[in-house]
C-alpha positions in Angstrom: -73.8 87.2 -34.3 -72.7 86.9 -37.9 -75.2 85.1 -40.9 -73.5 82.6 -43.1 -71.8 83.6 -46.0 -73.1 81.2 -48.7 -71.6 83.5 -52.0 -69.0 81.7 -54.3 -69.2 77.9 -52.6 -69.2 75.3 -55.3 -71.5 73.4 -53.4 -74.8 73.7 -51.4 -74.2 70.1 -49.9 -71.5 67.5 -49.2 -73.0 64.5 -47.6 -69.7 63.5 -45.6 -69.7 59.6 -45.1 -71.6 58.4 -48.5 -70.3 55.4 -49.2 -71.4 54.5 -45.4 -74.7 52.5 -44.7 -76.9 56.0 -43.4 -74.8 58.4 -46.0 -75.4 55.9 -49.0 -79.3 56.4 -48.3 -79.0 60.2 -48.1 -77.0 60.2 -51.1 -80.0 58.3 -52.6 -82.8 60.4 -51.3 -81.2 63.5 -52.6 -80.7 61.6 -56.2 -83.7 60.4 -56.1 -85.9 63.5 -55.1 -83.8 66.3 -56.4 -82.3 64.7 -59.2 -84.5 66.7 -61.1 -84.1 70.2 -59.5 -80.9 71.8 -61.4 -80.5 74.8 -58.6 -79.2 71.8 -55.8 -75.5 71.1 -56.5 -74.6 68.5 -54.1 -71.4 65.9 -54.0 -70.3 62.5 -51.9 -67.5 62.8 -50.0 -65.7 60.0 -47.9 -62.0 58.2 -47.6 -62.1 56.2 -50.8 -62.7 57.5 -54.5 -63.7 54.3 -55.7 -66.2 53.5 -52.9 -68.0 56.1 -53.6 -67.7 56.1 -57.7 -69.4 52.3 -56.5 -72.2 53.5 -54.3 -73.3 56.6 -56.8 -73.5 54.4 -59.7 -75.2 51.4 -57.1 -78.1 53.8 -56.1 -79.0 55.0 -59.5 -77.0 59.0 -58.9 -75.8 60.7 -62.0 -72.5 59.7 -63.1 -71.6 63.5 -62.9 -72.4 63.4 -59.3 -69.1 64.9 -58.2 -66.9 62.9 -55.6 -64.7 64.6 -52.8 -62.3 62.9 -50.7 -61.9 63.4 -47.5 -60.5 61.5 -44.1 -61.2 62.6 -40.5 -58.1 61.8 -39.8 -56.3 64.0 -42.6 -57.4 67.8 -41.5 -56.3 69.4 -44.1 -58.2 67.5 -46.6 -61.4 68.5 -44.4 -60.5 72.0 -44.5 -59.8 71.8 -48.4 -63.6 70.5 -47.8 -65.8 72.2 -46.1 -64.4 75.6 -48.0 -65.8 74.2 -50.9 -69.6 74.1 -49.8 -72.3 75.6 -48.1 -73.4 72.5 -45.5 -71.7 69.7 -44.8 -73.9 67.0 -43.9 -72.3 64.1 -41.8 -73.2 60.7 -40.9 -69.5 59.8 -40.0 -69.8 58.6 -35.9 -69.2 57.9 -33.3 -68.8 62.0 -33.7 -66.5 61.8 -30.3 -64.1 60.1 -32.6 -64.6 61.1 -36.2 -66.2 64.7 -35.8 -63.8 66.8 -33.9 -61.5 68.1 -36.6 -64.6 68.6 -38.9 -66.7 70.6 -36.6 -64.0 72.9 -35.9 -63.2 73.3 -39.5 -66.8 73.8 -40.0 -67.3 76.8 -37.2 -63.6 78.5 -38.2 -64.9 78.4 -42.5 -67.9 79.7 -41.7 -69.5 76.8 -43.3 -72.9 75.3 -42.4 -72.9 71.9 -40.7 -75.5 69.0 -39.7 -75.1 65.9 -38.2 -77.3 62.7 -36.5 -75.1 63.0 -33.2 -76.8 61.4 -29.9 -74.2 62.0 -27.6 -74.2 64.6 -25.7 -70.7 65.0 -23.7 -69.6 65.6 -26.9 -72.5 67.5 -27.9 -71.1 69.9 -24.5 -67.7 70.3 -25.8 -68.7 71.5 -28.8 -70.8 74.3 -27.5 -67.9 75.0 -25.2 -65.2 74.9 -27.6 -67.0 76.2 -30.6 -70.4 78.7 -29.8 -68.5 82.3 -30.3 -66.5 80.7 -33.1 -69.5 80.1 -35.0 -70.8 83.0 -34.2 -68.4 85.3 -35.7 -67.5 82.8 -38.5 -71.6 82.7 -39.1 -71.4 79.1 -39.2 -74.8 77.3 -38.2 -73.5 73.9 -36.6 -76.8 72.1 -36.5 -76.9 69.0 -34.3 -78.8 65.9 -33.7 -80.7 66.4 -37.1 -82.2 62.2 -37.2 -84.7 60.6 -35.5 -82.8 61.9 -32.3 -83.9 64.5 -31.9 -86.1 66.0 -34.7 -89.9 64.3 -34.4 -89.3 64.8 -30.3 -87.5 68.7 -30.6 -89.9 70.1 -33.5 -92.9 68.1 -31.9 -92.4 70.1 -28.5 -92.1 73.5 -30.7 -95.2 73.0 -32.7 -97.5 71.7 -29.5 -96.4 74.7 -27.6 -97.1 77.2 -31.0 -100.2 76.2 -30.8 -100.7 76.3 -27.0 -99.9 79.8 -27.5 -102.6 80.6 -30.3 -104.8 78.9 -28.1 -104.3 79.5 -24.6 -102.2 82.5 -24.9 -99.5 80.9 -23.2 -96.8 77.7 -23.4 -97.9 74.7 -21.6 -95.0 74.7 -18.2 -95.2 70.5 -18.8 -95.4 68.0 -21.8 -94.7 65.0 -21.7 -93.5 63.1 -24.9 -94.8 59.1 -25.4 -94.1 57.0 -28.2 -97.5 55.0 -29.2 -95.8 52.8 -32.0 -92.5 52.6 -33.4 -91.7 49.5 -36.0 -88.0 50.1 -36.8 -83.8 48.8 -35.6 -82.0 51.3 -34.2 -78.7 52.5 -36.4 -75.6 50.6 -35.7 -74.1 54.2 -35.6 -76.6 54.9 -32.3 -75.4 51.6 -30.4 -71.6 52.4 -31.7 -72.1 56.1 -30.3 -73.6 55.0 -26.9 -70.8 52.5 -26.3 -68.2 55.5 -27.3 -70.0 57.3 -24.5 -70.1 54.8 -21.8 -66.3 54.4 -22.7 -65.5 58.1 -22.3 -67.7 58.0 -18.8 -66.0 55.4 -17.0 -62.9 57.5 -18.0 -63.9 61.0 -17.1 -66.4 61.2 -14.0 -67.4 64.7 -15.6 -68.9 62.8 -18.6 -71.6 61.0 -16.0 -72.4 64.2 -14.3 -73.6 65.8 -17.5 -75.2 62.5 -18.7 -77.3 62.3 -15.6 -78.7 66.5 -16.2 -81.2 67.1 -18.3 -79.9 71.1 -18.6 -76.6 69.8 -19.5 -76.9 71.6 -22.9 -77.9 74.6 -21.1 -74.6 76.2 -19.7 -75.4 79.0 -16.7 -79.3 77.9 -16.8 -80.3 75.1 -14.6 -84.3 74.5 -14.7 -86.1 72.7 -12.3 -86.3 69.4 -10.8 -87.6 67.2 -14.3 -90.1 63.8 -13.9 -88.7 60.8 -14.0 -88.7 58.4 -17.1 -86.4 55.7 -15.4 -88.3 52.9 -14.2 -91.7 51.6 -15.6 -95.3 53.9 -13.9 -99.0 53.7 -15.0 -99.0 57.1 -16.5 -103.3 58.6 -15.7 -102.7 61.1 -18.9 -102.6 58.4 -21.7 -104.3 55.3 -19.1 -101.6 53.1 -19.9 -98.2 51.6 -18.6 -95.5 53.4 -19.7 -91.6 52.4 -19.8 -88.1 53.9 -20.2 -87.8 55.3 -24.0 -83.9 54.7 -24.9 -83.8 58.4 -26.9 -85.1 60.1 -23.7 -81.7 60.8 -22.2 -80.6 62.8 -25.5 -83.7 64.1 -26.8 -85.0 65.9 -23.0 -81.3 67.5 -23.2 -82.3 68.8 -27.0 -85.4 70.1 -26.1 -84.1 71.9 -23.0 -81.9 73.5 -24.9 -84.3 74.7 -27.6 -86.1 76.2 -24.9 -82.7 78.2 -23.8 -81.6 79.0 -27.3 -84.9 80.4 -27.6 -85.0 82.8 -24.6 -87.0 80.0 -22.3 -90.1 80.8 -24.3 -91.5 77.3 -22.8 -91.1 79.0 -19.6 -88.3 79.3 -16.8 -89.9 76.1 -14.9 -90.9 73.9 -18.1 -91.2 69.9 -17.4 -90.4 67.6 -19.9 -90.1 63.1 -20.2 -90.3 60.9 -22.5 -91.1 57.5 -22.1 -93.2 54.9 -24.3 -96.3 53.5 -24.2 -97.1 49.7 -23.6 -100.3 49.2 -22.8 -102.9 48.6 -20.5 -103.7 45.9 -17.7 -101.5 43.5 -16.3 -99.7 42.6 -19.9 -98.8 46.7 -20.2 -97.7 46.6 -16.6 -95.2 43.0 -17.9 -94.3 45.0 -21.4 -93.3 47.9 -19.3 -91.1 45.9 -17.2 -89.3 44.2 -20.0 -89.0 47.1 -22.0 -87.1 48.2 -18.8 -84.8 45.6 -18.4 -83.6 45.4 -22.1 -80.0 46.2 -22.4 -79.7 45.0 -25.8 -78.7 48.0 -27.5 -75.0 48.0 -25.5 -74.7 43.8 -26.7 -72.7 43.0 -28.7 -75.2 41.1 -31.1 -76.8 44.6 -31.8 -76.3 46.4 -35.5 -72.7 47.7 -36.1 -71.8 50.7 -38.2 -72.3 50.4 -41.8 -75.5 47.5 -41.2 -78.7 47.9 -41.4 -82.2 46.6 -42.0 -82.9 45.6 -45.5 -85.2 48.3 -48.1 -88.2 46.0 -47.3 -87.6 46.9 -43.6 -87.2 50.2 -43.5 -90.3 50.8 -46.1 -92.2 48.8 -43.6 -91.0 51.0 -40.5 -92.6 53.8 -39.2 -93.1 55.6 -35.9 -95.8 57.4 -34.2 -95.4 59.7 -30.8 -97.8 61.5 -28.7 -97.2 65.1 -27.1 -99.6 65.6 -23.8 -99.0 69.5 -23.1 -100.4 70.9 -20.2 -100.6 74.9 -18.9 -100.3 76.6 -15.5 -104.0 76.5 -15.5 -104.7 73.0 -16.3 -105.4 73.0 -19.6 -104.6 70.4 -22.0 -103.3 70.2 -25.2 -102.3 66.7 -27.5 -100.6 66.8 -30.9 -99.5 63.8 -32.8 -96.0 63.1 -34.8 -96.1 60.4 -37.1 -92.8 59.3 -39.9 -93.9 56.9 -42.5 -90.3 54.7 -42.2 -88.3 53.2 -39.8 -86.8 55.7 -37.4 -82.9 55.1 -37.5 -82.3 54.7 -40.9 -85.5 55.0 -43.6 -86.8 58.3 -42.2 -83.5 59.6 -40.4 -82.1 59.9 -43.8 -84.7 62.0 -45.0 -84.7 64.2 -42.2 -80.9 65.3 -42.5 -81.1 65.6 -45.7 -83.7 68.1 -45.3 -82.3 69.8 -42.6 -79.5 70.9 -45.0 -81.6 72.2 -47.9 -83.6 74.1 -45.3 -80.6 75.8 -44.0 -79.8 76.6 -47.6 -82.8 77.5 -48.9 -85.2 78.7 -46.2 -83.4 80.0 -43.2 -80.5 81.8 -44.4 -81.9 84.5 -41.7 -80.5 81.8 -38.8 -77.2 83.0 -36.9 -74.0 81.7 -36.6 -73.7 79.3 -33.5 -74.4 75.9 -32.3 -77.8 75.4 -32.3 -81.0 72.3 -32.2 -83.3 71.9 -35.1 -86.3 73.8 -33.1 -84.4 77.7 -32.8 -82.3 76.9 -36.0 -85.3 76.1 -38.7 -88.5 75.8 -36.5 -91.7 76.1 -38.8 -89.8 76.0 -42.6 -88.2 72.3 -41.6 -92.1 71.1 -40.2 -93.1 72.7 -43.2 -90.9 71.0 -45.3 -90.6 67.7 -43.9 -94.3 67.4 -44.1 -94.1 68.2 -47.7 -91.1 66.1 -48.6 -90.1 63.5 -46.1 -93.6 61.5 -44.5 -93.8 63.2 -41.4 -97.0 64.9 -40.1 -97.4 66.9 -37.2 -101.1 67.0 -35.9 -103.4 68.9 -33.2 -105.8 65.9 -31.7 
């Protein structure tokens, strides 16, 4: 494995996609909380100049902010790009159809990459087609760095950190349930699950590895996982419990982490994740609705580039439980909260500071195509407790 070779890039951060709807508040959140701090040289990139001379000068950025074009489909104009910096940080998806060419550009320049990807066929071919590139290259190709799958990836890590400090040992289950979560869903997360449901009914290979939960884990298959599928009355948090839409991208993340981080959860770790809705009769009726609610494949649902207004997302927040429990039977809660809404308010604070970690705390992290837990681990929960409204708790 090679370490990234930062020396001589222009850049520490291109946020690809700025004049976008997710981009245009990353672009703000670094203007507007390291506006000040004259060591962070960051730039907007996208397709059009004058979008993007619109949308810096719309949220406030420095009229020196530099601008970079750049097209997905123009490669050379990527390549030109990501030689110029030290992380490029994407919010252009579906990534199935916008991210191929930049990825590989990424893993071949050596050059540090993040992105808020939830899909995870793709997710598959890009370990597959671009692990020992990375590697030699030293580029750190950092995926699903949003709300899918950080709170859900780093929550896991830092329940079973401290189920080692305490019990001496990981807990072999935990199960992950979200107790409130006020927030829409991106329009980029309903655009990236049609894109997948698309590619499935074309290629039978892309159901097969969105059924397993190891199907980020190539040559390690763990054992048989709970279900989260249909609505149960769940005895560790006495309540109902339902399907959690995330749960089919963020078990595959956290599987992973445990594989990318010699199975330090154990050979025969369990995970779920489902979410919470109550007690009684009414949670058992909440459950079943929550169930039955397709409306994130509808056509009525958000579409790229919309979003909920600031008022929403300042009102959003989220707030998930991890039960961890050891061989022995002991047990082990921790709390993750975000203080906006999940797809869009705190997502965009969460990439963002994915990429200044990688910069400026874990330059120590290998080429390769990694998850948030084995890539950054205790700097990002350490840093997105300081900067970006998350807390991680022991209860």
């Amino acid at each position: 494995m090679t370490a990234p070779n930062h020396a001589g890039k222009e850049f520490d951060i291109i946020v690809y996609g700025a004049s976008g709807f997710t981009g245009r508040l990353v672009a703000e959140y670094l203007s507007a909380q390291y506006g000040g701090d004259k060591d962070l040289k960051w730039a907007m990139a996208g397709r059009n100049a004058d979008k993007l001379a619109t949308v810096r000068d719309e949220i406030g950025a420095p009229a020196s902010t530099p601008l970079v074009t750049a097209d997905a489909s123009d490669p050379a104009s990527l390549d030109a790009m990501v030689k110029r910096t030290k992380v490029i940080l994407t919010t252009v998806g579906p990534y199935q159809l916008y991210g191929n060419e930049l990825v590989a550009a990424c893993a071949k320049a050596g050059t540090d990459y993040v992105d808020l990807c939830g899909e995870p066929a793709w997710m598959r071919q890009v370990i597959d087609a671009h692990q020992e590139t990375a590697k030699k290259s030293g580029a750190r190709i950092v995926l699903s760095c949003g709300f899918d799958s950080i709170p859900f990836d780093l929550g896991v890590l830092f329940l079973q950190q401290e189920a080692k400090k305490k019990f001496g040992k990981p807990c072999t289950e935990v199960k992950g349930r979200v107790r409130k979560m006020k927030g829409t869903f991106s329009g980029g997360t309903a655009a990236s699950l049609k894109a997948t449901m698309a590619a499935a009914f074309k290629d039978p290979n892309v159901i097969t590895l969105l059924k397993s939960p190891f199907a980020l884990t190539p040559g390690f298959e763990g054992p048989r996982q709970p279900s989260g599928s249909k609505p149960q009355f769940d005895e560790s948090v006495d309540a109902w419990v339902a399907p959690f839409v995330m749960a089919a991208i963020n078990t595959k993340n956290v599987h992973r982490s445990n594989f990318l981080m010699g199975r330090s959860y154990g050979d025969d770790f369990l995970y779920s994740e489902m979410i919470i809705t109550g007690s009684g009769d009414a949670g058992e009726k909440a459950a079943a609705a929550v169930a039955g609610d397709n409306s994130l494949m509808s056509d009525d649902g958000p579409k790229p580039g919309e979003g909920p207004s600031k008022e929403e997302r300042e009102a959003g927040h989220y707030d998930v439980l991890f039960v961890g429990t050891t061989g022995d039977g002991d047990d082990l809660r921790v709390g993750v909260t975000g203080d906006k809404d999940p797809g869009y308010g705190s997502t965009s604070k969460m990439i963002a500071e994915s990429a200044i970690c990688l910069v400026r705390d874990r330059t120590d992290t290998q080429g390769g195509v990694w998850t948030t837990a084995p890539a950054m681990g205790a700097a990002l929960i350490d840093r997105l407790t300081a900067h970006a409204g998350l807390t991680f708790t022991i209860e």
